[in-house]
N, CA, C and O of each residue as an XYZ file, in Angstrom:
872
protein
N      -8.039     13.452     31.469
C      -7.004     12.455     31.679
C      -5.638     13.133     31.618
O      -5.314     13.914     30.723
N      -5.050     12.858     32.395
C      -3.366     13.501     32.840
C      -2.597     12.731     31.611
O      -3.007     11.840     30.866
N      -1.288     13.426     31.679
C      -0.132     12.450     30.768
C      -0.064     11.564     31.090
O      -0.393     10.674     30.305
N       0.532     11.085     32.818
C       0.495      9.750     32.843
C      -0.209      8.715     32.390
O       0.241      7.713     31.835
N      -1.928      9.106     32.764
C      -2.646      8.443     32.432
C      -3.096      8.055     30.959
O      -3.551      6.928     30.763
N      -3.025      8.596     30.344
C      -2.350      8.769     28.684
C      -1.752      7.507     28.548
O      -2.258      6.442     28.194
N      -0.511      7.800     28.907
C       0.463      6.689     28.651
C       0.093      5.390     29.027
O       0.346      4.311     28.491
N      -0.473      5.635     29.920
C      -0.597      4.397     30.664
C      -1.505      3.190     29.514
O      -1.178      2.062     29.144
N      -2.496      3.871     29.262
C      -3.336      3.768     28.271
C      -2.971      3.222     27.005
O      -3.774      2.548     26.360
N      -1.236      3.588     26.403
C      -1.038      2.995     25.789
C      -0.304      1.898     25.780
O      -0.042      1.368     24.700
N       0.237      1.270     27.188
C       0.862      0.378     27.265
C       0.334     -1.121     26.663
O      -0.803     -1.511     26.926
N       1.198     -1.869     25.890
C       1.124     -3.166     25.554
C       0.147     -2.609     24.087
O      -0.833     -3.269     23.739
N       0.435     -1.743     23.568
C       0.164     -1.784     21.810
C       0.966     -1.435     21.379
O       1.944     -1.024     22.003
N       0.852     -1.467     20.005
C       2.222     -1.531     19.120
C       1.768     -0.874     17.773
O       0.767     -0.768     17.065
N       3.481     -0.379     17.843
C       3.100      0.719     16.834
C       4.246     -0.005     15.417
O       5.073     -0.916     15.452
N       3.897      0.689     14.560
C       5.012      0.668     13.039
C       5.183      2.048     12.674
O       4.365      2.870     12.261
N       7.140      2.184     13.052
C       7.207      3.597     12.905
C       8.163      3.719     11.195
O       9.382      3.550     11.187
N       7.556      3.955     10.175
C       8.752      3.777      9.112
C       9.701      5.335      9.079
O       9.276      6.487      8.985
N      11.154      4.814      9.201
C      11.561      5.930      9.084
C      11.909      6.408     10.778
O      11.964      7.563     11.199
N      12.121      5.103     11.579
C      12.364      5.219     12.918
C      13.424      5.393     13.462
O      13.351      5.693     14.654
N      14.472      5.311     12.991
C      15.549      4.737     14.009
C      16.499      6.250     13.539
O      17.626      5.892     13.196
N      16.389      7.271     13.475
C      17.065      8.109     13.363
C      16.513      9.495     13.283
O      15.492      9.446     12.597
N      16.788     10.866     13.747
C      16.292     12.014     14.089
C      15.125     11.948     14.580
O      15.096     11.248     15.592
N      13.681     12.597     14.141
C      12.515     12.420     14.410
C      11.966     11.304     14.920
O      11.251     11.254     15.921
N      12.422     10.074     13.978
C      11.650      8.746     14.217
C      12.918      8.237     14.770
O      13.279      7.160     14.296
N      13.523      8.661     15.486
C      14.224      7.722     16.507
C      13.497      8.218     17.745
O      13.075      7.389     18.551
N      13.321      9.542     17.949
C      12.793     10.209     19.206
C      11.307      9.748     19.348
O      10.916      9.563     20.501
N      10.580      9.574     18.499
C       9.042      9.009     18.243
C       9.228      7.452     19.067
O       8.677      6.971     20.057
N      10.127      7.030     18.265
C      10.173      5.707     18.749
C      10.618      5.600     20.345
O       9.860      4.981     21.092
N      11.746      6.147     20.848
C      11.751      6.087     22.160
C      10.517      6.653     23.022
O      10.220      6.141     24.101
N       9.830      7.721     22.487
C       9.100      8.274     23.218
C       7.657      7.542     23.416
O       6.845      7.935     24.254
N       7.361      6.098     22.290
C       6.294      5.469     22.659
C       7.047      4.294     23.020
O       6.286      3.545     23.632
N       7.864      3.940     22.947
C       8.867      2.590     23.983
C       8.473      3.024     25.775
O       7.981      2.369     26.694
N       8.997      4.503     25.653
C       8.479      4.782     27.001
C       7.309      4.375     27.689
O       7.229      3.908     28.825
N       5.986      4.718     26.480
C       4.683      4.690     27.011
C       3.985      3.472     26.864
O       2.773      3.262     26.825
N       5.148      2.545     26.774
C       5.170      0.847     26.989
C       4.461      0.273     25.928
O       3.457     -0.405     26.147
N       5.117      0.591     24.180
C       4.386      0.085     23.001
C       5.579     -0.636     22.931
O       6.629     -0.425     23.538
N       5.259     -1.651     21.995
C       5.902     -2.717     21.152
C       6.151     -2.370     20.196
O       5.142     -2.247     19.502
N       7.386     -2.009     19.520
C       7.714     -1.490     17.787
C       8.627     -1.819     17.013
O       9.851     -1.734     17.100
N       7.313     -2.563     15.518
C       8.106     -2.600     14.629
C       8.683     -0.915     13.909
O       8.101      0.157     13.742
N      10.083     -1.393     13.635
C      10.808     -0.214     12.856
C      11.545     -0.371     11.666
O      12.143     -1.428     11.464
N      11.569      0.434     10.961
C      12.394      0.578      9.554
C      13.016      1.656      9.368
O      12.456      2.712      9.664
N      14.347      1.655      8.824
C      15.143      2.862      8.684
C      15.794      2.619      7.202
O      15.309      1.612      6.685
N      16.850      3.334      6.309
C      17.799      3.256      5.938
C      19.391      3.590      6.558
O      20.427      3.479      5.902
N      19.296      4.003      7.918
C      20.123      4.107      8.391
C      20.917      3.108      9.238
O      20.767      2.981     10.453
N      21.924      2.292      8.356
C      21.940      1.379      9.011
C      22.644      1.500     10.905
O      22.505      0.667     11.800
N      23.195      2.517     10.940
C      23.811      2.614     12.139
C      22.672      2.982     13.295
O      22.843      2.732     14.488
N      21.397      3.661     12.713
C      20.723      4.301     13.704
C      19.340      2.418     14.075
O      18.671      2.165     15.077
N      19.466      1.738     12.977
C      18.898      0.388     13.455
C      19.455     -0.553     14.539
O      18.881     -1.209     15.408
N      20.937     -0.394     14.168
C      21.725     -0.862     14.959
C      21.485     -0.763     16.618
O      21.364     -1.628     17.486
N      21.473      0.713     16.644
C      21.661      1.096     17.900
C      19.924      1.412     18.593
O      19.679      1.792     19.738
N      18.952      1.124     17.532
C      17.788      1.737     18.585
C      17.003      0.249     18.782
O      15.857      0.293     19.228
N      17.464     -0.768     18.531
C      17.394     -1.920     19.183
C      17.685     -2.043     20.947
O      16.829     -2.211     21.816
N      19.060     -1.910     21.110
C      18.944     -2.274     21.797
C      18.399     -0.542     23.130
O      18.641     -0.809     24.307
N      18.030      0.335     22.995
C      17.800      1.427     23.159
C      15.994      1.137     23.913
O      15.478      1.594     24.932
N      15.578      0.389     23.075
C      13.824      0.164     22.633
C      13.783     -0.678     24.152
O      13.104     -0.331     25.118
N      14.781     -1.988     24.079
C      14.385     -2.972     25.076
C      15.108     -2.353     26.264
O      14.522     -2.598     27.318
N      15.947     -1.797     26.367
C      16.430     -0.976     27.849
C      15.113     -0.338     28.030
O      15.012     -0.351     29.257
N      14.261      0.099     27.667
C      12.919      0.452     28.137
C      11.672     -1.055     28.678
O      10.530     -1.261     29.091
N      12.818     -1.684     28.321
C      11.601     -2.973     28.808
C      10.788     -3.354     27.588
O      10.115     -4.332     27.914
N      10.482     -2.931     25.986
C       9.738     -2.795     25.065
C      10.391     -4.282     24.348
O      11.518     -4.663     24.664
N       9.637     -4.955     23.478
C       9.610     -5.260     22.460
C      10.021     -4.927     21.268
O       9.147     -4.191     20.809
N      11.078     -5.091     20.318
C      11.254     -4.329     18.999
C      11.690     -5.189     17.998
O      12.320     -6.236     18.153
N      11.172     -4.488     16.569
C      11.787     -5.361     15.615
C      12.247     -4.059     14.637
O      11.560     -3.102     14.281
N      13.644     -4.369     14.335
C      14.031     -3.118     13.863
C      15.153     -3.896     12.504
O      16.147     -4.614     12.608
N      14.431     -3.348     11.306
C      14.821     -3.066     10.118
C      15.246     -2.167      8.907
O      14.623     -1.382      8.192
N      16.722     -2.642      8.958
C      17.229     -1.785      7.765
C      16.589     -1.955      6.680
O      16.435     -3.072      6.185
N      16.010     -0.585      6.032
C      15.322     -0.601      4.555
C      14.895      0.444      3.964
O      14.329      1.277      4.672
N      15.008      0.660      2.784
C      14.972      1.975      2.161
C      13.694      2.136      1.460
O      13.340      1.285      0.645
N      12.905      3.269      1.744
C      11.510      2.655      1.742
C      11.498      3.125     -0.344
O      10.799      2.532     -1.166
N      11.967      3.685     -0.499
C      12.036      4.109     -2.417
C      12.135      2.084     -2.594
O      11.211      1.448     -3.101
N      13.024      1.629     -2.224
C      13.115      0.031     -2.198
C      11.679     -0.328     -2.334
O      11.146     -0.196     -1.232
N      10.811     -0.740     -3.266
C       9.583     -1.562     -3.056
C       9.577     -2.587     -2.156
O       8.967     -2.648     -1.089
N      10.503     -3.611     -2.806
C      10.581     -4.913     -2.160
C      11.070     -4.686     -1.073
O      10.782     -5.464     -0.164
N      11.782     -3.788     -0.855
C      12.769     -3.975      0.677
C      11.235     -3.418      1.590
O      11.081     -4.011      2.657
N      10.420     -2.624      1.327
C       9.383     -1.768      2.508
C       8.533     -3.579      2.576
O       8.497     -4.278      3.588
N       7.979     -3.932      1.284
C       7.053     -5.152      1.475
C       8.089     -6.249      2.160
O       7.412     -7.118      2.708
N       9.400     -6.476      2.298
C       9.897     -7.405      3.109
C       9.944     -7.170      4.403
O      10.393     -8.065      5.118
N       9.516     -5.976      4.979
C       9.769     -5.032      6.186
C       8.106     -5.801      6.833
O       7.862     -6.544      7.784
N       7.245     -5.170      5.767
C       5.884     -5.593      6.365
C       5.929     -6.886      6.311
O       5.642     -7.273      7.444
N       6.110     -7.697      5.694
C       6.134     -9.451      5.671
C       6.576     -9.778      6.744
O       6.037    -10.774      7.226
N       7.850     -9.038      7.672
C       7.886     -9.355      8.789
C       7.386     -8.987     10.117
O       7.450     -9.487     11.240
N       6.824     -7.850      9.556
C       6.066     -7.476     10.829
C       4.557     -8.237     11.369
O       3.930     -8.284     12.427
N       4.345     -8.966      9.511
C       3.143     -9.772     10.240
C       3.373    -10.877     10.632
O       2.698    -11.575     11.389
N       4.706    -11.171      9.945
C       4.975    -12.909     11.369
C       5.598    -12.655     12.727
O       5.804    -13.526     13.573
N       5.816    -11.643     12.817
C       6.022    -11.294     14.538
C       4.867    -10.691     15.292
O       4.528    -11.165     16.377
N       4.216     -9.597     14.718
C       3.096     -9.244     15.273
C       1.712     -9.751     14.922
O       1.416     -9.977     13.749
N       0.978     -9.909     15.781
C      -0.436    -10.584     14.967
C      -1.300     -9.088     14.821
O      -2.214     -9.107     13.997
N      -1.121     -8.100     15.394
C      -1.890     -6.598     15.261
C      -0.864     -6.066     15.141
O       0.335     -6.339     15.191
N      -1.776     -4.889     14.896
C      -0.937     -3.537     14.777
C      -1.688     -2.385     15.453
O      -2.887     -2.648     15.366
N      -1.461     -0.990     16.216
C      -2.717      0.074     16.533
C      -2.118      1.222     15.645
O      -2.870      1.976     15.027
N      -0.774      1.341     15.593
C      -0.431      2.678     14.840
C       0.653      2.283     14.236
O       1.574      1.468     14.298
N       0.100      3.390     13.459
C       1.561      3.411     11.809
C       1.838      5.008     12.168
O       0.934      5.773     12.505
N       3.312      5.407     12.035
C       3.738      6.630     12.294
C       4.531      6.459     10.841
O       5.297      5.501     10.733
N       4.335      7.510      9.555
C       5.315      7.588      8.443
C       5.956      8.731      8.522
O       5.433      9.833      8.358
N       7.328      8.482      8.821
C       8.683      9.953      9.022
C       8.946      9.892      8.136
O       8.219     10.574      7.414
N       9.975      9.204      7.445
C      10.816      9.205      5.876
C       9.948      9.738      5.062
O       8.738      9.707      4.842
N      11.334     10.462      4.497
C      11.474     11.685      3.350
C      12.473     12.215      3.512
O      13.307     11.940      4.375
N      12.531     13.085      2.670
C      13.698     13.759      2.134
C      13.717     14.655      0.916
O      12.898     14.387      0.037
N      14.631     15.802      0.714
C      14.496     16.396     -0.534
C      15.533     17.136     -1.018
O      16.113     17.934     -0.283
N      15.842     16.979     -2.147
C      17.120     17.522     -2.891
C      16.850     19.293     -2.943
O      15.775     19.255     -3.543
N      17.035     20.362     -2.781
C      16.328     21.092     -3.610
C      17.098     21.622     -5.108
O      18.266     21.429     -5.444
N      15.916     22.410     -5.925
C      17.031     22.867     -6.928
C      15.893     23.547     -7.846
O      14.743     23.591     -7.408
N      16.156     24.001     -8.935
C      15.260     24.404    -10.070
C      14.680     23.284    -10.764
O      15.468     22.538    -11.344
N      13.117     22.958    -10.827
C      12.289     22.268    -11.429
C      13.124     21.941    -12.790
O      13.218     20.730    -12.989
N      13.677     22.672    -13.656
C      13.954     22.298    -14.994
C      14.779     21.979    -14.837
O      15.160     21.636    -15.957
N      15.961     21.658    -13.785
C      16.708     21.431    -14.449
C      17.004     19.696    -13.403
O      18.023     19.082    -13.087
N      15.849     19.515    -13.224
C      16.000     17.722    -12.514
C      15.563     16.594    -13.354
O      14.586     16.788    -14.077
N      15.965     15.794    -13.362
C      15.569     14.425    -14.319
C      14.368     13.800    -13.590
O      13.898     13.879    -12.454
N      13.982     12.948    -15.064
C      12.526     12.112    -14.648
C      12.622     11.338    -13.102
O      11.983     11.514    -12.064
N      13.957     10.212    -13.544
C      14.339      9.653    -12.603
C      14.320     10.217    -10.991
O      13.716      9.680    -10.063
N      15.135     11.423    -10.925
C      14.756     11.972     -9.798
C      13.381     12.349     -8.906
O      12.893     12.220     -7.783
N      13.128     12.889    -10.186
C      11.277     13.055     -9.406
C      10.734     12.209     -8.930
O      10.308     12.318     -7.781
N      10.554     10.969     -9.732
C      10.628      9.620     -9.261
C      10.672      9.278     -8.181
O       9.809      8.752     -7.478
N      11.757      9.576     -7.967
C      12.716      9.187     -6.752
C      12.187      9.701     -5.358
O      12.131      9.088     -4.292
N      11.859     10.836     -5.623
C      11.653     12.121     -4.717
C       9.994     11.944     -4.353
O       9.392     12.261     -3.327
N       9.560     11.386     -5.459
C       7.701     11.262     -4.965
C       7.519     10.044     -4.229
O       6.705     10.040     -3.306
N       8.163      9.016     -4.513
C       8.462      7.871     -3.894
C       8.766      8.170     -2.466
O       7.945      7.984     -1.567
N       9.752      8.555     -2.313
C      10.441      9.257     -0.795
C       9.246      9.932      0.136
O       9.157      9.923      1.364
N       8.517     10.413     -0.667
C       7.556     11.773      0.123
C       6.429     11.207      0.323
O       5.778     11.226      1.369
N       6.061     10.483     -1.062
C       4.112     10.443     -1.053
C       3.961      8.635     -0.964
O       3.338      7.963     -0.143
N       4.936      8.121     -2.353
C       4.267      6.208     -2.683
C       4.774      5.693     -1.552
O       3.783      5.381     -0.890
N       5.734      5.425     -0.951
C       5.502      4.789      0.026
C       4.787      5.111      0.803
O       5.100      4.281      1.657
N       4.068      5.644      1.222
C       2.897      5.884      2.483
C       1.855      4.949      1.367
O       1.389      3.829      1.573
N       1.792      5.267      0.923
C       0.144      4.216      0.280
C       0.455      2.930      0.087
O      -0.468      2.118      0.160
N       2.180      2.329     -0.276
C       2.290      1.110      0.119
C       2.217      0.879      1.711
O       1.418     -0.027      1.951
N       2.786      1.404      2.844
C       2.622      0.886      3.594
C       0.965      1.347      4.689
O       0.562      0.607      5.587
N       0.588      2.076      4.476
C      -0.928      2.371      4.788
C      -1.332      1.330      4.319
O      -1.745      0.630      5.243
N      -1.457      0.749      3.184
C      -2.214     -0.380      2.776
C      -2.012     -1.761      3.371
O      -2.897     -2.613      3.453
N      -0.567     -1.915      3.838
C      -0.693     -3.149      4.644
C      -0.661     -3.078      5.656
O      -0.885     -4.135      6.248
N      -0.370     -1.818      6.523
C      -0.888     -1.400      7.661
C      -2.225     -1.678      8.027
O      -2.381     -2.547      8.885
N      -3.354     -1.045      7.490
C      -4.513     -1.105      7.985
C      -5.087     -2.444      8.042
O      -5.953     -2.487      8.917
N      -4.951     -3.386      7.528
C      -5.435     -4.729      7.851
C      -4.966     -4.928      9.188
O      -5.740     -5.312     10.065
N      -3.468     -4.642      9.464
C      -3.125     -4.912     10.997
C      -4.121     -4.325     12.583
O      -4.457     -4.747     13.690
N      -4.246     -3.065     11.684
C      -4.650     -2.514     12.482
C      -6.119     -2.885     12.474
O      -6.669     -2.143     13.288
N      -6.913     -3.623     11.972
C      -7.907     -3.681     11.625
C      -7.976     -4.875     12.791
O      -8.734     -4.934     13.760
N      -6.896     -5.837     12.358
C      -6.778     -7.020     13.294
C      -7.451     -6.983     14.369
O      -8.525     -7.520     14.642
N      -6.534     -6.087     15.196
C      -6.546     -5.286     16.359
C      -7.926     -5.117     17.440
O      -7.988     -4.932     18.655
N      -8.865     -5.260     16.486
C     -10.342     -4.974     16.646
C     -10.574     -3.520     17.498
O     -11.744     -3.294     17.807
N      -9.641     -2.601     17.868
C      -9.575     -1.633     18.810
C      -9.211     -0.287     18.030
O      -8.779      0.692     18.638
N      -9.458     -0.297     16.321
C      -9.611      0.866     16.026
C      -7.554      1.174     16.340
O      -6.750      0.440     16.914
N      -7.348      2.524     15.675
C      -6.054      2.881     15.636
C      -5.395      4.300     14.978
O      -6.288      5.145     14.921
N      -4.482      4.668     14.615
C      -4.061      5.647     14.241
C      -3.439      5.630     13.178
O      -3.195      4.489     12.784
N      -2.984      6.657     12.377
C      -2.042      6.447     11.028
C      -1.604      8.164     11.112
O      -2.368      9.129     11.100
N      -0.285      8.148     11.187
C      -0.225     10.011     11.462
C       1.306      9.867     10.735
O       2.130      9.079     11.199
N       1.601     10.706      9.551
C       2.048     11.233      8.291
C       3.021     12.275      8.493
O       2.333     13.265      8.243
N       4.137     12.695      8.774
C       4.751     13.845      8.619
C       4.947     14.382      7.262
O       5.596     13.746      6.432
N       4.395     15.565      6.990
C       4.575     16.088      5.870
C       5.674     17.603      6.115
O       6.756     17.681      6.697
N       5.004     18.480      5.534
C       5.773     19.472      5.616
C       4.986     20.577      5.701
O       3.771     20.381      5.725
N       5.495     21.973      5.766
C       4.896     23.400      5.974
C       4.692     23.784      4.338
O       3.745     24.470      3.953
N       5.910     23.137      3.277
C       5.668     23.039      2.244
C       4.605     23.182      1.425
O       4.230     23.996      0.582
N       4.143     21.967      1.996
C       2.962     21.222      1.378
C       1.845     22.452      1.368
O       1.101     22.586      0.397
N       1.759     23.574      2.813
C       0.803     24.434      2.446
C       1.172     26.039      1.810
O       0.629     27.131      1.979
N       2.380     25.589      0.997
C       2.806     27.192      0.646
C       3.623     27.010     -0.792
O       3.570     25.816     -1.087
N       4.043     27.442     -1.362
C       4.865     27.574     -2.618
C       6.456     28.120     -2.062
O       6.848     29.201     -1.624
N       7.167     26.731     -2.334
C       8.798     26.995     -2.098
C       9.059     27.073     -3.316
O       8.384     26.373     -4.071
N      10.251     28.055     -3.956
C      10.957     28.294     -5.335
C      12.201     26.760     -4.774
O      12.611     26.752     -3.613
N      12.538     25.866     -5.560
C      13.212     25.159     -5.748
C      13.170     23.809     -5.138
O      14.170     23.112     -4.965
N      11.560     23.370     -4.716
C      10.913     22.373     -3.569
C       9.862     21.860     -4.448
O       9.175     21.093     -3.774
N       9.573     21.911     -5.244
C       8.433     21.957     -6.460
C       7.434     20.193     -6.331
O       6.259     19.852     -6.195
N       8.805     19.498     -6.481
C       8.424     18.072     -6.872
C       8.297     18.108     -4.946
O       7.170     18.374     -4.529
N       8.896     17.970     -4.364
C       8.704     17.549     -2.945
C       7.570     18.209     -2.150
O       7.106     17.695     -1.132
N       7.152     19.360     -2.659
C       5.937     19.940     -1.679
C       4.980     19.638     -2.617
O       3.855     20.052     -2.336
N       5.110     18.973     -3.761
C       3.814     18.438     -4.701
C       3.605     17.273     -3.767
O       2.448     17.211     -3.350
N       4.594     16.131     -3.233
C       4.307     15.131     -3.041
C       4.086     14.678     -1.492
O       3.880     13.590     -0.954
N       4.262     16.367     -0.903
C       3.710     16.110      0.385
C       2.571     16.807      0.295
O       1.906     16.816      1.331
N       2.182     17.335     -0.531
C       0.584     17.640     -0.676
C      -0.401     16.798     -1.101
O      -1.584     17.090     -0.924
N       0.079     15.362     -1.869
C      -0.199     14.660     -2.066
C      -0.633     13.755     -0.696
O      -1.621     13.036     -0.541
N       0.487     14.064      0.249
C      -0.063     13.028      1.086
C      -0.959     14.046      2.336
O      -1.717     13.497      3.136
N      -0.807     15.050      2.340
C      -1.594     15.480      2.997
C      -3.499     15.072      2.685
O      -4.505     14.574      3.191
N      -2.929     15.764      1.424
C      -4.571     15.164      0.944
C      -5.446     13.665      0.844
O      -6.645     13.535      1.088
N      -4.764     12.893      0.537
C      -5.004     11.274      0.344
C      -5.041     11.400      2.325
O      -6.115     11.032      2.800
N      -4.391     11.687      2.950
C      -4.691     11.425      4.692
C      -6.080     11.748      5.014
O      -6.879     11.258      5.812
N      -6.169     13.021      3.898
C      -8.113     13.756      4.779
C      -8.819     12.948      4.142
O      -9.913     12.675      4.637
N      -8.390     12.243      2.721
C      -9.371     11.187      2.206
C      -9.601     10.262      3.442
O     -10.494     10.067      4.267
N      -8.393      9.805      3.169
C      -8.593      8.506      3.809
C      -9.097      8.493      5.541
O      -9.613      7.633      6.255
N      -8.832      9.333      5.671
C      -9.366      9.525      7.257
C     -11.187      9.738      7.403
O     -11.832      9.205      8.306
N     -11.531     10.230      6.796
C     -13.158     10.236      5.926
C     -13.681      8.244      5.416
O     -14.704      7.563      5.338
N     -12.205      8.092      5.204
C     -12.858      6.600      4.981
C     -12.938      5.617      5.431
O     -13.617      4.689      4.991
N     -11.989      5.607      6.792
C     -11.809      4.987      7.253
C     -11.947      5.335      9.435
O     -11.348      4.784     10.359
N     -13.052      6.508      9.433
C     -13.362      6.890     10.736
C     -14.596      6.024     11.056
O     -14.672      5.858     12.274
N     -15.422      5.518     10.492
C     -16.352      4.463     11.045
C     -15.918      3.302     11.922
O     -16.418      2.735     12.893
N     -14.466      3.117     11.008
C     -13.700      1.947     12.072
C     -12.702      1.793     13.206
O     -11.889      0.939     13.559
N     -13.263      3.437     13.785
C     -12.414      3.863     14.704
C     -10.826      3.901     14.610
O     -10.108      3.649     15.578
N     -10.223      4.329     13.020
C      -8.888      4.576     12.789
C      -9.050      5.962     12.336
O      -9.895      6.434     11.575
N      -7.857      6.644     13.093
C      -8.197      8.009     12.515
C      -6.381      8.295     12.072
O      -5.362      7.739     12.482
N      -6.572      9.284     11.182
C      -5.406      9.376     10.209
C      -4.996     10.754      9.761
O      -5.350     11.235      8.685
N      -4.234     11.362     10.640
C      -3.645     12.480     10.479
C      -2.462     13.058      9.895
O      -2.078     12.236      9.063
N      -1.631     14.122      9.904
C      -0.487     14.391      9.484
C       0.029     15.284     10.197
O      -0.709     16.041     10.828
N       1.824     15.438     10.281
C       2.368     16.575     11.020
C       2.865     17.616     10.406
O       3.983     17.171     10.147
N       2.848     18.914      9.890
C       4.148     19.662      9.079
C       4.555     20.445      9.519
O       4.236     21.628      9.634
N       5.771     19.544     10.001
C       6.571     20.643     10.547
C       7.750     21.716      9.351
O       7.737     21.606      8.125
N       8.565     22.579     10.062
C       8.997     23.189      9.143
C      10.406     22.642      9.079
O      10.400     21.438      8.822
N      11.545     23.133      9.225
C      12.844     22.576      8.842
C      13.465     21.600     10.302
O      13.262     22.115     11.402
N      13.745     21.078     10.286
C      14.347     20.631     11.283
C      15.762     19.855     10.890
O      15.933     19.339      9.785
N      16.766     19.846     11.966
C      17.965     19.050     11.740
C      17.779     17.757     11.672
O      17.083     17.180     12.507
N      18.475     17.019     10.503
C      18.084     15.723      9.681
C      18.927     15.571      9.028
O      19.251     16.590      8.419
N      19.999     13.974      8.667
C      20.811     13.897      7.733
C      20.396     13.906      6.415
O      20.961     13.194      5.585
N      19.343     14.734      6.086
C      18.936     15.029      4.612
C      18.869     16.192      4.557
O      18.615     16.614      3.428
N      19.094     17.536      5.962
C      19.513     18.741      5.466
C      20.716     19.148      5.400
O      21.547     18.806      6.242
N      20.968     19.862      4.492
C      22.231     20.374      4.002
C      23.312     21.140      5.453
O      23.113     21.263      6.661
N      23.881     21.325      4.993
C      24.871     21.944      6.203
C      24.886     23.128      6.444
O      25.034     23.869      5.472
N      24.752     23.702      7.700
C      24.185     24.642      8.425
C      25.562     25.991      7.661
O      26.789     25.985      7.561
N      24.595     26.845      7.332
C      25.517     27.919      7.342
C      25.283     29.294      7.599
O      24.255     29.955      7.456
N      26.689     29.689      8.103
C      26.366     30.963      8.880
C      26.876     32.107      7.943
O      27.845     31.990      7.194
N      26.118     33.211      8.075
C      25.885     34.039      7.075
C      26.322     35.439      7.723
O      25.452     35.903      8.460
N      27.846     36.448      7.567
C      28.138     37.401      8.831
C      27.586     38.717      8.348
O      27.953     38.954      7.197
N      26.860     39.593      8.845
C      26.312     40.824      8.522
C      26.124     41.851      9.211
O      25.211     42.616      9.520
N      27.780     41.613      9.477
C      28.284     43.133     10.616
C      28.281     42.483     12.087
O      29.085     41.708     12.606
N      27.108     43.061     12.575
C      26.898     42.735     14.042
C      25.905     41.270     14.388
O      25.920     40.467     15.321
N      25.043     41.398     13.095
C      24.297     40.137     12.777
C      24.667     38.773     12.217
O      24.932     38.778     11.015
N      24.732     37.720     12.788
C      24.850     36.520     12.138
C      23.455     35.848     11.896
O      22.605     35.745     12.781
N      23.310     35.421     10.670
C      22.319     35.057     10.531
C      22.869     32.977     10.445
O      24.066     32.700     10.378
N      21.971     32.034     10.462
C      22.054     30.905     10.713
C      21.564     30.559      9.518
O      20.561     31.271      9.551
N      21.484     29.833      8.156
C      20.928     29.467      6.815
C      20.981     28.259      6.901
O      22.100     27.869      6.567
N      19.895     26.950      7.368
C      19.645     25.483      6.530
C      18.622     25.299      5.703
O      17.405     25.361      5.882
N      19.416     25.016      4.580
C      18.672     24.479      3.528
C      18.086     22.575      3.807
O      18.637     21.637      4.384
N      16.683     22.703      3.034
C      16.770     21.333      2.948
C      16.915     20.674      1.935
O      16.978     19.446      2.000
């Protein structure tokens, strides 16, 4: 089967992208608007919700696009509350959001870690969990695909709590994908390595004679 035909294939299903409407999951999201899905979205960015509204339906698509910070409990479960009175299914859940401070393990507070595992790993198991009933809806089987990190398979000095908690979700994905392949949902992850994101630090250039070197931290 060709790309087109691909696409074609996915026209008129609908996806839930959390973590959509800006860098990665803004481009995710246009790029299955293209291939004629319907999508609910969630961001904390309120400017990038703003604008990938009306972005979604210049493609002809369907969208429901919400500001919300997924560390927010209530704000992610008010996100899904509405996605099930607008949508009666669901086929795919795409989870982007995250983020990470870096720094020395000792010297970060409880709170933060908190904060930071929340960001990386608990929300995916809150919204996987009310995801898959949607998708279950659906009767057509579906997807669930996770961006994690390169992290997750290596030891960063000052990434400690954040590549714990994308290893976390790496792993709970191979669970759950084991548990949930009988019902034709399959559940993967992406890790990529650094990419430009308003959660990496600011690009800096480093001069070494004839060499410039380029340094982003995340």
């Amino acid at each position: 089967m060709g790309l087109l035909e691909a696409h074609a294939a996915l026209a008129g299903k609908r996806a839930i992208v959390v973590g959509g409407a800006y860098g990665i999951g803004r481009a995710i999201t246009l790029a299955l608007a293209g291939a004629g899905i319907d999508l609910a979205v969630c961001d904390n960015d309120a400017e990038g919700v703003k604008a990938i509204g009306p972005e979604v339906e210049a493609l002809g698509r369907r969208i429901l696009a919400v500001e919300a910070d997924v560390r927010d409990a209530a704000a992610l479960d008010a996100f899904f509350d509405r996605v099930e009175q607008e949508f009666d299914s669901a086929d795919f859940l795409i989870n982007v959001a995250g983020g990470v401070k870096s720094g020395p393990f000792t010297e970060t507070s409880r709170e933060q870690n908190a904060s930071e595992i929340r960001l990386n790993y608990g929300y995916i198991l809150d919204g996987v969990k009310r995801a898959v009933p949607l998708i279950r809806k659906g009767g057509r089987g579906g997807s669930i695909v996770s961006f994690t990190t390169i992290e997750a398979h290596r030891g960063a000095a000052s990434y400690a709590v954040y590549a714990g908690a994308k290893a976390a979700t790496t792993n709970f994905s191979r669970a759950l994908a084991v548990e949930l392949a009988a019902e034709g949902i399959r559940v993967n992850t992406i890790a990529p390595d650094t990419t430009p994101s308003r959660t990496s630090s600011a690009v800096r250039e480093c001069d070494f004679g004839e060499l410039t070197v380029i340094v982003r931290d995340r």
